[in-house]
C-alpha positions in Angstrom: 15.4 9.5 70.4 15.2 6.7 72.9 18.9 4.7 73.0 19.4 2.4 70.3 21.6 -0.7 69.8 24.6 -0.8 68.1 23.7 -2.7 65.5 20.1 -0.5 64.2 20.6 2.4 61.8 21.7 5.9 62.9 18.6 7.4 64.5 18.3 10.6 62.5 20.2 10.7 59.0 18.5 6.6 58.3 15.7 7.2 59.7 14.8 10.0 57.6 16.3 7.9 55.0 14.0 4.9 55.0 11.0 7.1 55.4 11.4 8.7 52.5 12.4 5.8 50.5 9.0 4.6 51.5 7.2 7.8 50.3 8.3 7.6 46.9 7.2 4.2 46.0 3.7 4.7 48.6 2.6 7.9 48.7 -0.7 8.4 48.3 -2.4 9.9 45.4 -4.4 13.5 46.0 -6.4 15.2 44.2 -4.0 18.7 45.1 -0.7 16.8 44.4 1.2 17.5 41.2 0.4 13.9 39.5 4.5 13.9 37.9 7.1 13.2 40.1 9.6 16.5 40.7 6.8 18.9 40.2 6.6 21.2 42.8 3.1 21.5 44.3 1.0 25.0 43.8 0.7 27.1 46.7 -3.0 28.3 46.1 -4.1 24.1 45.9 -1.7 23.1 49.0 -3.5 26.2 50.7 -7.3 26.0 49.8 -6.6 21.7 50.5 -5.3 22.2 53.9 -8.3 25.0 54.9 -10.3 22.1 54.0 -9.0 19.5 55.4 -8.7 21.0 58.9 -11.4 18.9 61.1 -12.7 17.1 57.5 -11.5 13.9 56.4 -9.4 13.4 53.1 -12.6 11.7 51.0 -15.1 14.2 52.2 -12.6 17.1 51.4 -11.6 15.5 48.1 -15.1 16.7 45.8 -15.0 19.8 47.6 -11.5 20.7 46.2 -12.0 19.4 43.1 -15.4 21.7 42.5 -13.3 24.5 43.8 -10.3 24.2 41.8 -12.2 23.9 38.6 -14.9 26.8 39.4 -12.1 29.2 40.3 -8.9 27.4 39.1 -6.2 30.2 40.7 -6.7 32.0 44.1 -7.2 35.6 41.8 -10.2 33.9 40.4 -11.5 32.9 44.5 -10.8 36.3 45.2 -13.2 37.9 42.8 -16.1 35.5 43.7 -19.3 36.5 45.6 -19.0 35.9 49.3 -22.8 34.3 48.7 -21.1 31.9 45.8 -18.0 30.3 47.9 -20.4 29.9 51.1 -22.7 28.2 49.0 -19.8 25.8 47.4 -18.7 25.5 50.9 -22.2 24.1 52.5 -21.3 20.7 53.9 -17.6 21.2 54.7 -18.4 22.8 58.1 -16.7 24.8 60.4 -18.0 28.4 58.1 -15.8 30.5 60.0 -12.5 28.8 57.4 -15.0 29.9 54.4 -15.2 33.8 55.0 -10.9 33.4 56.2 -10.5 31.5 52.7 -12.2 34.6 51.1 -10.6 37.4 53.2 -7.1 35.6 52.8 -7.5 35.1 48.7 -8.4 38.6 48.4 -5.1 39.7 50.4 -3.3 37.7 48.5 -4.8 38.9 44.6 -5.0 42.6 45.9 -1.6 42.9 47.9 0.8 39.6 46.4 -0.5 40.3 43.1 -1.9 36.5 43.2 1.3 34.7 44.5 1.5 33.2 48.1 4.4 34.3 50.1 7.2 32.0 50.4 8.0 31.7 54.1 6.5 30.6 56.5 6.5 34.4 58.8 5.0 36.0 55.2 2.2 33.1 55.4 1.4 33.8 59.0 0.6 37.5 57.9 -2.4 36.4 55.4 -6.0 36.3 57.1 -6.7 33.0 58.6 -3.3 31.6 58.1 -2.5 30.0 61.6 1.0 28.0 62.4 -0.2 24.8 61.2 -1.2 26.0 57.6 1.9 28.3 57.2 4.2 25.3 57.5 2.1 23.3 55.6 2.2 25.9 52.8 5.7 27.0 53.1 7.1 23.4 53.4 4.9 21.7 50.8 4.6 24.0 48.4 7.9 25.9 49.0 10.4 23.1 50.2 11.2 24.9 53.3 12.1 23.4 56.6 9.3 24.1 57.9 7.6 21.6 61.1 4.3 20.8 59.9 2.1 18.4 62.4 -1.3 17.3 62.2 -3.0 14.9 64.1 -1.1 12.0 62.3 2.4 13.6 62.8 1.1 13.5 66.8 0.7 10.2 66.5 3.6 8.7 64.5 5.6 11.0 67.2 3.8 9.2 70.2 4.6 6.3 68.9 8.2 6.7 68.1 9.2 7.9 71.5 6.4 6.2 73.3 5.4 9.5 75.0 4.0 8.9 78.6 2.1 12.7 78.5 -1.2 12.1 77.0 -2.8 14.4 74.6 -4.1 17.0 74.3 -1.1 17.8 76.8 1.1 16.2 75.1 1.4 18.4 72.0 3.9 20.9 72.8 6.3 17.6 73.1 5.2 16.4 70.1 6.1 19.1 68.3 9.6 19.8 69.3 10.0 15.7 68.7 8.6 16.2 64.9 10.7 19.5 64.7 14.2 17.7 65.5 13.6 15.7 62.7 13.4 18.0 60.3 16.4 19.3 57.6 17.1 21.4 54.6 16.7 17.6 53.0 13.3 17.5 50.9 11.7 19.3 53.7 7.8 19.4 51.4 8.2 15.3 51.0 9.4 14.9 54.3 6.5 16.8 55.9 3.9 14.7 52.9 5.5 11.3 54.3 5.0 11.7 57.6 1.5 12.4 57.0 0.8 10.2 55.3 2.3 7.3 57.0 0.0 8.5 59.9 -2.8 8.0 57.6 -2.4 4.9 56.0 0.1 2.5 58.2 0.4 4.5 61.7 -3.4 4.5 62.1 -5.5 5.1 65.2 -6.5 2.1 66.8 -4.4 -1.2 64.8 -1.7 0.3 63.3 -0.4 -1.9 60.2 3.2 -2.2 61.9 4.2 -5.0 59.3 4.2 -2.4 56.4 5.9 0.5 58.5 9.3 1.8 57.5 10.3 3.2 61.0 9.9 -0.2 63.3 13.6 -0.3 63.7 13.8 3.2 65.2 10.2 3.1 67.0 9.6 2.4 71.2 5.8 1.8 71.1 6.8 -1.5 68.5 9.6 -2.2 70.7 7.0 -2.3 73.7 4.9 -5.2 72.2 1.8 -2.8 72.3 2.1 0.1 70.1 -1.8 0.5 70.4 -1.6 1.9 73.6 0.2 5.4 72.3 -0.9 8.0 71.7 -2.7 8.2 75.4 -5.2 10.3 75.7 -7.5 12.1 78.0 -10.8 11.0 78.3 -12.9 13.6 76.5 -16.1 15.1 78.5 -19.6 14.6 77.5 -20.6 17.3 74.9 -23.1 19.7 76.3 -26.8 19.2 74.4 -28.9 21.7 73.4 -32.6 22.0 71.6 -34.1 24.5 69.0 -36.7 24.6 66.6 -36.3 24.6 62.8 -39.4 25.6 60.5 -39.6 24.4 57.4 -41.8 26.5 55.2 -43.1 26.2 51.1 -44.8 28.1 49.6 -47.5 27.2 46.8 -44.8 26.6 44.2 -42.9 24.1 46.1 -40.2 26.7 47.1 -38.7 26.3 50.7 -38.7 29.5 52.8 -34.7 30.1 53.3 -32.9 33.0 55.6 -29.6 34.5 56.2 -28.0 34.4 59.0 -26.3 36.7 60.4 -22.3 37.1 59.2 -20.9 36.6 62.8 -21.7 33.6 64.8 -22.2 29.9 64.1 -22.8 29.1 60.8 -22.3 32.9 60.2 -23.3 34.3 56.6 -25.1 31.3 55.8 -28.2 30.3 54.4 -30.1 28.2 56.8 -33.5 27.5 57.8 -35.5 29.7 60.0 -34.5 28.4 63.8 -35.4 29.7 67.4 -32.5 30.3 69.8 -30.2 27.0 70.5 -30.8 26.7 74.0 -29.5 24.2 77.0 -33.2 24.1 78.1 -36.3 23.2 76.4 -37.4 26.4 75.1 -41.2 27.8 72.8 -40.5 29.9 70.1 -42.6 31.7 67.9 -42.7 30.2 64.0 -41.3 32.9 61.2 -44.9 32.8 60.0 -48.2 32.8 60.5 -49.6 29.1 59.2 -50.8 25.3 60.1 -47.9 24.1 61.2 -47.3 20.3 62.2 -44.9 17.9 64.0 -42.2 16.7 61.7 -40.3 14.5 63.7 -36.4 15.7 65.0 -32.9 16.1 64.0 -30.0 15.0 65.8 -26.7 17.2 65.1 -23.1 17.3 66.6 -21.0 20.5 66.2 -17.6 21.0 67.9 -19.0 22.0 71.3 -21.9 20.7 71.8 -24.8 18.5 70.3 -27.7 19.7 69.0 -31.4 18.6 68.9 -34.0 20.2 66.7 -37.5 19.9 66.2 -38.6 20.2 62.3 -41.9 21.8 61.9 -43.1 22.0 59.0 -46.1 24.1 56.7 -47.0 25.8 54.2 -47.5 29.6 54.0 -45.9 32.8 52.2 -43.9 35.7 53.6 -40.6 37.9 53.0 -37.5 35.2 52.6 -35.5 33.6 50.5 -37.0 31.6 48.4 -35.2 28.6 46.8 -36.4 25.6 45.1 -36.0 22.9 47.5 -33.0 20.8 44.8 -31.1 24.4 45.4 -31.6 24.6 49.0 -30.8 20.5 49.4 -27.4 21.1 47.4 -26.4 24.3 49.2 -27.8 24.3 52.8 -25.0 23.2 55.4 -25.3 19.6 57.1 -27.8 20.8 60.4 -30.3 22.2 58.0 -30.3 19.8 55.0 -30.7 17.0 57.3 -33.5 19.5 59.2 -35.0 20.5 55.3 -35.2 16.5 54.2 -37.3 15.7 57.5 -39.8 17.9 56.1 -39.8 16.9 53.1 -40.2 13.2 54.3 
């Protein structure tokens, strides 16, 4: 901690204190928290909420969970779904690859834990998909072990605490060990639930709301006039582009011509559209059919690594795919291809 004055609180035992103080009367309320106080959380709904929420926002995760929870309410009932199912209820979350680990890690844990989540944080680590963040996120939350959990608003409350000169993404290795001092055997689940959620709601990027924060007395970037200016950060680099073609087909019932695509890869075991290659240079590709196809305008999409544009084409014609009535295909299809599927349509 950076020195404080004799007459502000002890730096570690009040600190602590007054945060937690502040969860319990402003914590927020989640769809996978128990709604009675002193109820511990379940592991399989502080597991499947924190696969979702990984690079999702809280209100975009929130209906995803809820559908989940009450379609397969207990991670034995997950287990036993069809892989084509849980993709399907998954189509709009992104990021497919946590889909087929949420299916491979619920099946572990039915067929080898007999349904129940290991309690530590090592055991956790050992399930399919479980990386360092999640374990700690499980074991702490849902297990009251002293476990360092950081996400993205951890980072930040930490760079602003100890006004941290390194700038992120560099900067998280010092982060961490800053997060992980503060930690004790002392409501380790709420502790790791407050700091989140004070990153959320008061320590937020950009203004944070420093009037309603608990930790002013303890923190450097409020000391400094500017608290604004933490975290720093590294500029980010353009994202490469690249261009495709996506085909939308019907048939003469009205179906739309859907394929699957391959399990590894982007989007892997999906259903999509038919697409050429994704390519960095303006590319031709043959259609999936013979037909009169025509111009239907393009789709602009960003994934992790690069952006995507694709040009819709659009016809009608027959052939060996999946067809799906387009309400079905609209309601399952991940983001790229709905928004490819309604410029067809339109």
């Amino acid at each position: 901690m950076p020195a404080v004055p004799a007459h502000v609180p002890d730096p570690t035992h009040d600190l602590r204190a007054s945060l937690l103080d502040w969860y319990d009367r402003h914590r927020r309320t989640l769809a996978w928290r128990p709604a009675a106080d002193g109820v511990r959380p379940d592991a399989y709904r502080v597991w499947l909420s924190e696969v979702m929420l990984q690079q999702t926002t809280t209100p975009h995760a929130t209906p995803y969970f809820l559908a989940f929870t009450e379609r397969w309410p207990t991670v034995s009932g997950l287990a036993a779904a069809a892989d084509a199912d849980v993709m399907a209820a998954w189509a709009g979350l992104g990021y497919y690859a946590r889909a087929r680990n949420l299916l491979a890690c619920a099946r572990v844990v039915a067929g080898e834990h007999d349904g129940v989540f290991p309690d530590t944080e090592a055991g956790l680590r050992a399930l399919p998909g479980v990386g360092a963040y999640t374990a700690a996120a499980v074991a702490a939350i849902a297990f009251d072990r002293p476990a360092n959990v950081v996400d993205g608003n951890v980072e930040r409350v930490m760079a602003r605490l100890f006004a941290v000169e390194t700038p992120l993404p560099a900067a998280k290795p010092e982060l961490k060990r800053l997060a992980g001092a503060l930690v004790t055997d002392h409501r380790p689940g709420d502790w790791a639930q407050a700091l989140m959620d004070l990153g959320a709601t008061v320590c937020r990027p950009g203004r944070p709301l420093c009037e309603r924060c608990p930790l002013t007395a303890w923190c450097a970037a409020y000391g400094s006039g500017t608290p604004e200016r933490w975290p720093l950060k590294i500029k980010k680099a353009d994202r490469p582009r690249r261009r495709g073609f996506a085909w939308v087909l019907r048939d003469d019932q009205g179906r739309v011509a859907l394929v699957r695509r391959p399990d590894r890869g982007l989007l892997g075991g999906m259903l999509g559209l038919p697409t050429s290659d994704w390519s960095a240079v303006p590319l031709n590709a043959e259609p999936p059919a013979r037909a009169d196809w025509r111009d239907a305008g393009a789709i602009e999409h960003v994934f992790t690594h690069f952006a995507l544009t694709l040009d819709v084409r659009t016809a009608v014609g027959g052939g060996d795919f999946i067809w799906t009535p387009v309400d079905e295909a609209l309601a399952s299809l991940p983001t790229v291809f709905r928004k490819a599927l309604e410029r067809g349509l339109a």
